[in-house]
N, C-alpha and C positions, 0 to 999 in steps of 0.2 A: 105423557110425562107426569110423574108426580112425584112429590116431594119421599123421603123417608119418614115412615110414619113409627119408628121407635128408635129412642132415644138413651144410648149408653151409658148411665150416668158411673162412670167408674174413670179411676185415674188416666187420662190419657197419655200415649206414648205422642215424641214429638212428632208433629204433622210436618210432614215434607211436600208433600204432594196433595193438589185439592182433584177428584175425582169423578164420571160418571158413570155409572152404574146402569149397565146395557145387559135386558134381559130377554131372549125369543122364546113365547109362549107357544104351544103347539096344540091339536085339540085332544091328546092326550093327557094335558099338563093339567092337574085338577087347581082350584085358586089356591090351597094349600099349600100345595105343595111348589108352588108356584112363590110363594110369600116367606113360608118355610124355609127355603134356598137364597131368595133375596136378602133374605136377613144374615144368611148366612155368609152371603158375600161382603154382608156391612162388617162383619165381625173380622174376616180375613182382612179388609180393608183399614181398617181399624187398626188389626195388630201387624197390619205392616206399616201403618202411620201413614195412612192416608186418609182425608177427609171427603165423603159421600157428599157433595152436592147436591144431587137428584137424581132420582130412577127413571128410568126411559122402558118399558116394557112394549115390546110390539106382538101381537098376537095375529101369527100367520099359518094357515095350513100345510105348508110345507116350510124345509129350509133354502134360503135363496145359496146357491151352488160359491158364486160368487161373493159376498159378502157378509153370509148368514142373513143379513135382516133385508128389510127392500131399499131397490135406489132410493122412493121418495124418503124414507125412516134414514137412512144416510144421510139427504141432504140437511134432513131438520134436525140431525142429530149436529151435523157440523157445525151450524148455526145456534146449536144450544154447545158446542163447546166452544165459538166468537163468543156467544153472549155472557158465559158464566165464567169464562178466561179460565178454564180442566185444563189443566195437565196432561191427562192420561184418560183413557177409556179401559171402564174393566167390563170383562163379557163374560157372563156365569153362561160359560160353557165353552168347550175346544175349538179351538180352533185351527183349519186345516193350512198349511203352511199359506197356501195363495190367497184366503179369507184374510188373516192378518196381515200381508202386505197391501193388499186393497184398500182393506178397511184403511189401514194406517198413511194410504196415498190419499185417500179420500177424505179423510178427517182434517189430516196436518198436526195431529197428535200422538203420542205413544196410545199405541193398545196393549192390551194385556189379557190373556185370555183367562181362565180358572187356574187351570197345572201352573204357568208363569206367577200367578200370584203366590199359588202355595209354597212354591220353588221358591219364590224371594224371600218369603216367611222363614225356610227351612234354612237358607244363608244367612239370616239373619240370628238366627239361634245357635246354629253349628257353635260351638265352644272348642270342644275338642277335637284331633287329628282329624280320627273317626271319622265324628261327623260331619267334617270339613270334605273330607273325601268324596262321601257319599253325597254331600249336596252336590256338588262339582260333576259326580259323574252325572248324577239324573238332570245337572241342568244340560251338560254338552249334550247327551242322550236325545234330550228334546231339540236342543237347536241344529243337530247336523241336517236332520231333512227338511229343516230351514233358510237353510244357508240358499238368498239367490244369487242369480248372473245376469247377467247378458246374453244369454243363449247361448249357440256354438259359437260364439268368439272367446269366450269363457269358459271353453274345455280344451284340454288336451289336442295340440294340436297336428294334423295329420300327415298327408303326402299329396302332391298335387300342389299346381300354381295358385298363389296365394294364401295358400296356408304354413310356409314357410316361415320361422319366428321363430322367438325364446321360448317355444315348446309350451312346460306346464303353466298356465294361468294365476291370480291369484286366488282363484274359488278354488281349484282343484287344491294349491297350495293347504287353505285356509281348512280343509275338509282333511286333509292328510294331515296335517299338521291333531286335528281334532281327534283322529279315530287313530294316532299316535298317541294322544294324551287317554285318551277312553282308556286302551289298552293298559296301560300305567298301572292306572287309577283300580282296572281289576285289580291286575296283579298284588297292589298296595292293599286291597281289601282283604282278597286271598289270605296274605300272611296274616294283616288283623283279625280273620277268622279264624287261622290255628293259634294265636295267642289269645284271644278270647276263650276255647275250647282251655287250655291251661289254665286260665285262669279259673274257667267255670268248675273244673275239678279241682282246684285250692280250696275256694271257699265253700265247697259244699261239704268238705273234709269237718264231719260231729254234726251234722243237722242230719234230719232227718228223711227230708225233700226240698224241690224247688218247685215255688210257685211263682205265676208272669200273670201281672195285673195287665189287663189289655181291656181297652172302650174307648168310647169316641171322643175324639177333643173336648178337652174340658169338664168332662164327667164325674174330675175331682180322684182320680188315681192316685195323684202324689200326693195329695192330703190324707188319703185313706193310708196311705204305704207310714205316713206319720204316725197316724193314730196306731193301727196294727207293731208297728216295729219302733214306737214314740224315740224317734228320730227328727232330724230337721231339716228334712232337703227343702229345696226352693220349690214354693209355690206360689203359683199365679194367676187371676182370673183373664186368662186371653187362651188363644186357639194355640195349639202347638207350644207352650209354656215348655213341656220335658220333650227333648228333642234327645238328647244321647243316654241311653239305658243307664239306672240306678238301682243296685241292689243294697237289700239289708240285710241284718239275720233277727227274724220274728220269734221271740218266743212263745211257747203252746202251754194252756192250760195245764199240763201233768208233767211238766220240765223238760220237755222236747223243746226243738226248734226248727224252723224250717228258713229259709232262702228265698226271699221276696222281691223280685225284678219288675221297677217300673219301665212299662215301656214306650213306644211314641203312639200321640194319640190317634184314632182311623179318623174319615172324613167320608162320604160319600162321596162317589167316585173320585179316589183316590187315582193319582197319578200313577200310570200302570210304571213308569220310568223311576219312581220314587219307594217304589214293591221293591222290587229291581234290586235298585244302589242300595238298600234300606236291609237285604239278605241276613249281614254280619249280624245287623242288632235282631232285627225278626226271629233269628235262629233262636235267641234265648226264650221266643213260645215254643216252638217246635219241639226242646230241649227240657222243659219244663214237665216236672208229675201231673199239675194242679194249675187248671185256669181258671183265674178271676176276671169273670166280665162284670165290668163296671158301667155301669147304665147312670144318666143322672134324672129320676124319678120326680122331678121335679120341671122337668121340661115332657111338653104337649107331643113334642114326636119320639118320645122314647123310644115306642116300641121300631119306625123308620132306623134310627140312631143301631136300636141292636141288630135290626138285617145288615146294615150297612158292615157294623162289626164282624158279623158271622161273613159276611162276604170277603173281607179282606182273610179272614180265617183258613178258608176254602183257597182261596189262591194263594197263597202261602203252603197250602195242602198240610193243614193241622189236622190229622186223625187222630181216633180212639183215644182222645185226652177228657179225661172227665172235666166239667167246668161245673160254677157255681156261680149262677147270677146273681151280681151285689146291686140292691136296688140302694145307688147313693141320695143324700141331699133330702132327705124323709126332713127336716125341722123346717125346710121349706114348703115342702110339699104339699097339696092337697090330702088332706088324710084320706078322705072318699077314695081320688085317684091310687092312691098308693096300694090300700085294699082290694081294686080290680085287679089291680099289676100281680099284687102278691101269690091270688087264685091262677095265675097263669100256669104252664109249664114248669118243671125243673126245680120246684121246691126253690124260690129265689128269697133272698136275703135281705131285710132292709133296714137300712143303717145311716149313722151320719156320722158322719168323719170329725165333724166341727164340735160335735156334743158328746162322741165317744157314745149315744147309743146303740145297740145290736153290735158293737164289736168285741165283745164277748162273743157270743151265741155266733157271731162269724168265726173267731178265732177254734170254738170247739167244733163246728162244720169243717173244715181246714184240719183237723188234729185227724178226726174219723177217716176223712179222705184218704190223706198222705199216708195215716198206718194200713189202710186194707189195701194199697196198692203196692209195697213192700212186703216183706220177706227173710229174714234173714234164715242163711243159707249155711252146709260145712260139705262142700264140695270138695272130690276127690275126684282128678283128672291124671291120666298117663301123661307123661311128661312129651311122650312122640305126638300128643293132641295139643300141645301148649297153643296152640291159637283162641281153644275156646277158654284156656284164661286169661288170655290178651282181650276176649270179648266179654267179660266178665270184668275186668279193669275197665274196659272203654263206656259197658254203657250201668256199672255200678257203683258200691264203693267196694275194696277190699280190706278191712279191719284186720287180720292175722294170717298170714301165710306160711309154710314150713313144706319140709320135705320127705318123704318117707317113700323106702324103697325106689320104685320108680314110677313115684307119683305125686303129685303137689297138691298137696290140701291150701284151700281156701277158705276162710270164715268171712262171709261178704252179705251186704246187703244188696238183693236185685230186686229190679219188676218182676211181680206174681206172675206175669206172665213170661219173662226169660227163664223165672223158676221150672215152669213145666216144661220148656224146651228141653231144662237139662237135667229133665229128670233122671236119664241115667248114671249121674255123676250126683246127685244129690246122697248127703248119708245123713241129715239132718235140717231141718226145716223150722222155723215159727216166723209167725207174727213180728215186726218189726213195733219193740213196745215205745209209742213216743215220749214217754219219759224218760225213756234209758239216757244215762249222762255220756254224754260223747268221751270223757274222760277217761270213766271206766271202762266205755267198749276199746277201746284202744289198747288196752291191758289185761283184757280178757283172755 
């Protein structure tokens, strides 16, 4: 057992709940990363309002089937939740439904696994419909194959002496009743998804692109989304601060503009159920010309931070989207460290949100981007193929349309690469110039 050895010194939220902090170390687990994590779960702890008492780290060669840690580590743990009067046990790491009934038979406390913590985080932020929804599915998500009973006296009951009775149970009840509400709860997304897609073609209507800042909690996104688009969303130095997607409109050094969506922050291993319920708002990566990875260059595991990132990326299944790593938080930073970072891969970018510097020099990275991967288009389609201007609407913009003979001309901006799809309907082509005043094109 031992105490936490850093100290938060930032505004706290109200404490509800005093806390310990249960970690199983493996011999794969390096002390870094190992330490690395724990802290992290002080931080989730933290921004759920609850206070760390002491760490309890046990270091076993394997995982005990039954309760993750060993019997004896159970009983000393229960005895260190009598002695320090916890509330709650948190366990940086999943737990499988009968691990957490045990643990929490054996304890006499609430447990909480990692997903359950971040899950209360994400209720606790939810603001709008949205986000309310999606917390809701990913928590029932997790707790159906949690739901216990009483064995076969607690299902569905059958045929044969003694099993005669009021039939469904209240676990079958309780489990129908849930994968009743699940069901809902898509459907409700579903439509918040085609009104999102509406709206995303409103306001992309005179910009030029869309770009989705994405990185890992805390990396300072919606501060940067400030500086870039000198706006004033809410920020805040805790884990999961922007929970429901926020966009702006950026302007670009040569009188362009482009469409700038903050989005929720990643986490290492993220809750595969929080992916999931999380689709609606994720889409606006998927959806976007131009990714901003947001790194905070200033923290020791950065480069952990952006696998974690690219990971969630990947299962979401973001292809062929060019990105541009923003190395944030440089006024903090190590300068040494920062000039390792910078020799890396990818030509990345380093800036400070807080001091405005390098966001210039990001903002004209961003201009170069969004115009080489545009196009503007004067497409002439037969009217009997009108689909491929139904697909020219859906995934561009269209600026003038008209009709001749029996054929619809279009003057539209697309991806260079829908361009060469259609290259048989092309009768004119250029560069999308990011200066051009969305006004004029309108009336062109």
């Amino acid at each position: 057992m031992r105490k936490p050895d850093k100290v938060i010194n930032l505004e706290r939220p109200p404490v509800v709940e005093s806390a310990i902090l249960v970690r199983l170390a493996l011999p794969s687990d390096s002390d870094d990363e190992i330490e690395e994590s724990l802290e992290e779960m002080r931080r989730l702890a933290w921004t759920a309002g609850a206070e760390v008492l002491c760490t309890v780290v046990q270091y076993r060669p394997d995982v005990c089937p039954a309760t993750l840690i060993g019997s004896g580590k159970v009983k000393e743990l229960r005895a260190t939740c009598e002695e320090l009067e916890a509330d709650v046990v948190l366990v940086d790491s999943d737990l499988t439904p009968t691990q957490g009934s045990k643990l929490q038979e054996a304890l006499g406390v609430k447990v909480l696994d990692r997903t359950q913590l971040i899950l209360d985080i994400f209720a606790q932020r939810a603001q709008t419909n949205e986000g309310k929804h999606q917390v809701e599915l990913a928590q029932l998500q997790y707790a159906l194959p949690r739901l216990t009973g009483r064995g076969a006296e607690m299902m569905r009951l059958g045929a044969g002496i003694g099993t005669r009775g009021p039939g469904e149970q209240k676990l079958e009840v309780d489990r129908r009743v849930i994968r009743k509400r699940i069901n809902r709860l898509k459907a409700d997304l579903d439509e918040i998804r085609k009104h999102r897609r509406l709206q995303r073609k409103c306001r992309t209507e005179g910009s030029v692109g869309t770009v989705a800042l994405v990185g890992y909690t805390n990396a300072g996104k919606s501060s940067l989304l400030n500086a870039l688009t000198e706006s004033h969303t809410h920020v805040e130095d805790k884990l999961f601060a922007t929970l429901d997607p926020c966009s702006r409109r950026c302007p670009l050094p040569n009188g362009g503009q482009v469409i700038i969506t903050d989005t929720v922050g990643f986490i290492r291993k993220l809750p595969h159920s929080l992916v999931a319920a999380f689709r609606a708002t994720l889409e606006e990566v998927n959806e976007a010309d131009l990714i901003l990875l947001v790194a905070d260059v200033s923290h020791e595991m950065v480069a952990e931070h952006i696998a974690a990132v690219n990971a969630v990326l990947d299962e979401i299944k973001v292809e062929n989207k060019p990105i541009i790593r923003v190395f944030n938080k440089i006024d903090v930073a190590d300068p040494a460290f920062v000039r390792t970072q910078l020799h890396g891969p990818g030509d990345p970018i380093a800036v400070s949100a807080k001091t405005g510097e390098g966001i210039e020099k990001l903002l004209k990275r961003i201009e170069d981007v969004v115009s080489v991967q545009r196009v503007r288009v004067r497409l002439r389609i037969p009217q009997c193929e009108a689909g491929i201007a139904g697909r020219v609407y859906q995934e561009g913009r269209v600026l003038d349309r008209c009709y001749e003979d029996n054929s619809i001309l279009l003057d539209a901006e697309i991806d260079a690469a829908l361009a060469g799809q259609m290259e048989a309907y092309v009768e004119r082509s250029e560069p999308v110039a990011p200066s051009l005043d969305a006004a004029c094109v309108q009336h062109a």
